[in-house]
C-alpha positions as a Markdown table, in Angstrom:
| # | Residue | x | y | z |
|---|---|---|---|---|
| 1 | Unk | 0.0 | 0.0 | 0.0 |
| 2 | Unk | 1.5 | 4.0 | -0.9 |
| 3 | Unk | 2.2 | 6.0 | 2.2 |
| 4 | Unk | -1.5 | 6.8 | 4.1 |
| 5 | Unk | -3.5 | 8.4 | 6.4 |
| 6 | Unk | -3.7 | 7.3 | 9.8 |
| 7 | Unk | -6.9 | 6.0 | 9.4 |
| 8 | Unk | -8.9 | 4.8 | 6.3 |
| 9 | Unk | -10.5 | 3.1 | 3.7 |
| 10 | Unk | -10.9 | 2.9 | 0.0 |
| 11 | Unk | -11.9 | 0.8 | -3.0 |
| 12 | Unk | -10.1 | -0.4 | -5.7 |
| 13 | Unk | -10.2 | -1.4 | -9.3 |
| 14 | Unk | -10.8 | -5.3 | -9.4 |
| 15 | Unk | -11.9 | -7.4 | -13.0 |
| 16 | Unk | -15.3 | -8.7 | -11.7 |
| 17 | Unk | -16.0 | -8.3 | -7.9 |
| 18 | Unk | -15.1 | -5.3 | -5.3 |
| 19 | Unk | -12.0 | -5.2 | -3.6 |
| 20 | Unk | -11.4 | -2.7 | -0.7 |
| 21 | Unk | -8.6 | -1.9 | 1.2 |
| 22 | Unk | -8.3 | -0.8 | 5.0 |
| 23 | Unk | -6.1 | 0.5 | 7.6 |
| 24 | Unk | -5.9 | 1.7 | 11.2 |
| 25 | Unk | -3.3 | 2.1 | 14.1 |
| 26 | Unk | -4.9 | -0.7 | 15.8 |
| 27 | Unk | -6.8 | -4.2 | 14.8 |
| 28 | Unk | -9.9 | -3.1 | 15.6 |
| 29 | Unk | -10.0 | 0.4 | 13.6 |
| 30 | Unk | -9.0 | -1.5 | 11.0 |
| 31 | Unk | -12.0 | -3.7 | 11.2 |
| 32 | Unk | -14.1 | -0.6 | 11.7 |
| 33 | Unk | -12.5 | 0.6 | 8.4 |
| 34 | Unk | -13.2 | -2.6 | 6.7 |
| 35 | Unk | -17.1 | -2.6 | 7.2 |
| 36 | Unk | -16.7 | 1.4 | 6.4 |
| 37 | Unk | -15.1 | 0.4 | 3.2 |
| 38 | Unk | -17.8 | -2.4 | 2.4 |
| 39 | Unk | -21.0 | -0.1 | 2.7 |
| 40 | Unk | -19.7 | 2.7 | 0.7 |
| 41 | Unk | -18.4 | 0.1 | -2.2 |
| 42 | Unk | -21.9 | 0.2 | -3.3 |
| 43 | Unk | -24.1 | 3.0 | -1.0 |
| 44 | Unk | -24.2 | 6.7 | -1.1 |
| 45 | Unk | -24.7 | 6.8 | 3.3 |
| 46 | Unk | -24.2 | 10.7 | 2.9 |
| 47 | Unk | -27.6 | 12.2 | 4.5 |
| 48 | Unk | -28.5 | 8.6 | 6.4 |
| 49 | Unk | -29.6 | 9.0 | 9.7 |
| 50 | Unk | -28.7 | 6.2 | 12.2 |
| 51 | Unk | -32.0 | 4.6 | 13.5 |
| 52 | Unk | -31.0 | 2.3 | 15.9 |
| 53 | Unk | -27.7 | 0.7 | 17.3 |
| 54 | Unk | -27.2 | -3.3 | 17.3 |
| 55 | Unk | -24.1 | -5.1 | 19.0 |
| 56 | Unk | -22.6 | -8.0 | 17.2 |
| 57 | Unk | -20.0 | -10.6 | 19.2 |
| 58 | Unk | -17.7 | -12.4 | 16.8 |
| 59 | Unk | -16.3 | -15.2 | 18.6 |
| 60 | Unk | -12.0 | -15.8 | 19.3 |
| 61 | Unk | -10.6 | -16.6 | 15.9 |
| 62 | Unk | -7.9 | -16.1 | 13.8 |
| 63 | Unk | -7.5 | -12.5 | 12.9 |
| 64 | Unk | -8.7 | -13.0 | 9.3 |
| 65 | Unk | -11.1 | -15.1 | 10.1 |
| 66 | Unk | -12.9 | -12.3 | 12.7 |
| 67 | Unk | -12.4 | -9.8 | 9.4 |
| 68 | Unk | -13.9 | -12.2 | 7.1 |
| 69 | Unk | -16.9 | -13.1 | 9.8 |
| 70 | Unk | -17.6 | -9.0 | 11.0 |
| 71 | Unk | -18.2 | -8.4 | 7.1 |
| 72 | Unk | -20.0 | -11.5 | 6.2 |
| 73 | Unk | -22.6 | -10.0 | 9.4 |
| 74 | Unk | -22.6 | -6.8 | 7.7 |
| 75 | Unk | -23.7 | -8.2 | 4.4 |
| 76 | Unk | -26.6 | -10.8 | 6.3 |
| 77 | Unk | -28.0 | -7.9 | 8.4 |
| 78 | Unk | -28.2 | -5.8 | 5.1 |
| 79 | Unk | -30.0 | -9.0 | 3.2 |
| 80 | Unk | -32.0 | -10.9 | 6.0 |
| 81 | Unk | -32.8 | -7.2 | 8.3 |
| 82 | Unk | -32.5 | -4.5 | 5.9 |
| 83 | Unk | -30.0 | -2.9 | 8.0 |
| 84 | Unk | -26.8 | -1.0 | 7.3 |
| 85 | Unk | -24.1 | 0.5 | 9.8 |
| 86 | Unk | -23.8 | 3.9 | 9.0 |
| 87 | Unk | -21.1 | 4.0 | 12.0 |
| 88 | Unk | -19.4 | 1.5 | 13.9 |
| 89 | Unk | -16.8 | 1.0 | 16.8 |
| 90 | Unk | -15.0 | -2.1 | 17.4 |
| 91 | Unk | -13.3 | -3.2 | 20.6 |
| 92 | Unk | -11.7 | -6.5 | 21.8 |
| 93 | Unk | -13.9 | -8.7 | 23.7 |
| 94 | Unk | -10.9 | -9.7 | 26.2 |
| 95 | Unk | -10.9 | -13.4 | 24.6 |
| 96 | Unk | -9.4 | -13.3 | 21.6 |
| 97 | Unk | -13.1 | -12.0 | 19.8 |
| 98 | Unk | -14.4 | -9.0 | 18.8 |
| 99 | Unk | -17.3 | -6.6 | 20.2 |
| 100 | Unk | -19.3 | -4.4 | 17.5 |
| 101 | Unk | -21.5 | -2.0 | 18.2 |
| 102 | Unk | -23.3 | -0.5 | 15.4 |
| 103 | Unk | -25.4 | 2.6 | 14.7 |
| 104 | Unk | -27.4 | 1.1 | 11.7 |
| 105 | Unk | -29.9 | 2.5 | 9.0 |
| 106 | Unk | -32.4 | 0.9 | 7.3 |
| 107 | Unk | -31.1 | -0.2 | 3.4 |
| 108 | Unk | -34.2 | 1.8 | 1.5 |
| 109 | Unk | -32.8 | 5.3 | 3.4 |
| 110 | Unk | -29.4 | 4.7 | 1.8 |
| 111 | Unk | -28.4 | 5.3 | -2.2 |
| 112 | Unk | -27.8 | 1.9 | -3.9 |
| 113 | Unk | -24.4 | 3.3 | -6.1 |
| 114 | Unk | -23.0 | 0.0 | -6.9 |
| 115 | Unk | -23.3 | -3.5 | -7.3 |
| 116 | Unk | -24.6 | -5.3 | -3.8 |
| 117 | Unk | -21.8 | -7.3 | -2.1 |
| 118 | Unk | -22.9 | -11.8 | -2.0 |
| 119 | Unk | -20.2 | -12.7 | 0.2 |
| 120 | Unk | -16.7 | -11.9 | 1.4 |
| 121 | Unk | -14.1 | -13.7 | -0.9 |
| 122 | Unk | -10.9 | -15.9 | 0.8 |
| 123 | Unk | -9.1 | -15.1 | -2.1 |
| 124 | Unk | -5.9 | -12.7 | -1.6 |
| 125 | Unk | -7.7 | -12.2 | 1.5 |
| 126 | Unk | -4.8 | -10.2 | 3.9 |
| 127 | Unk | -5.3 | -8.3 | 7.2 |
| 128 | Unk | -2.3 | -8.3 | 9.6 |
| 129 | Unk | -0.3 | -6.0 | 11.7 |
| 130 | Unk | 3.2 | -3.9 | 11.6 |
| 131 | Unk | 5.3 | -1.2 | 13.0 |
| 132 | Unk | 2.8 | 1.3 | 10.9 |
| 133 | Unk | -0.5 | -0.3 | 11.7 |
| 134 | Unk | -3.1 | -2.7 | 10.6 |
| 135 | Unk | -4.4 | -3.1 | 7.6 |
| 136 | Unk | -6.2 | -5.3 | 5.2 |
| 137 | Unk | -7.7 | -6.1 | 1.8 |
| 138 | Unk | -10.1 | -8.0 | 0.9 |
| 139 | Unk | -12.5 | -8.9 | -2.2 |
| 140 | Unk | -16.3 | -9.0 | -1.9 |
| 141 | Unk | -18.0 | -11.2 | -4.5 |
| 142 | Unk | -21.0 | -9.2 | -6.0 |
């Protein structure tokens, strides 16, 4: 990745799917990042006003595999709830999991501006730690 802001998110060019890329000083920013990155590959949540708040618990895990299962939440809520985080913060449950608390909208309040993520791909999937941060990448399938 080029030289970044603290904190962020952003999509980029893929052949058939969405890819988005994340980052964050810590794990859990970068998580927060991630689901950032995955509602804005294909809403327009300018002018959305949150309309409730919902917690999620993702159990220990490896740390891609508590990426990959925060985002695959993300994309059941929006499908089986009609629900979408408009803002979310992430903290470590104390056991190796992740605590998300969400401040949600529902999906018909939000502009549809791409094509709607199916599932959250393993494929060149990367999240990990360094000296500048976390960060991760990962492809949704759409």
């Amino acid at each position: 990745m080029e030289p970044r802001a603290e904190r962020g998110h952003r999509c980029v060019p893929h052949t058939a799917d969405v890819r988005i890329e994340a980052w964050a000083p810590d794990r859990e920013g970068c998580v927060a990042e991630a689901i950032a990155a995955l509602v804005e590959s294909f809403t327009d949540p300018a002018g959305a006003r949150p309309n409730a708040e919902q917690e999620f618990h993702a159990p220990p895990a490896a740390d891609e595999d508590l990426l990959v299962h925060v985002l695959d939440e993300v994309i059941f809520r929006m499908e089986t709830a009609d629900e979408l985080p408009l803002t979310t913060e992430v903290t470590d449950d104390g056991a190796g999991g992740l605590l998300v608390c969400w401040r949600t909208t529902g999906t018909a309040e939000v502009e549809l501006t791409g094509a709607v993520p199916k599932a959250v791909s393993l494929h060149e999937l990367r999240f990990a730690g360094d000296d500048t941060g976390w960060s991760c990448a990962v492809t949704l399938d759409v």
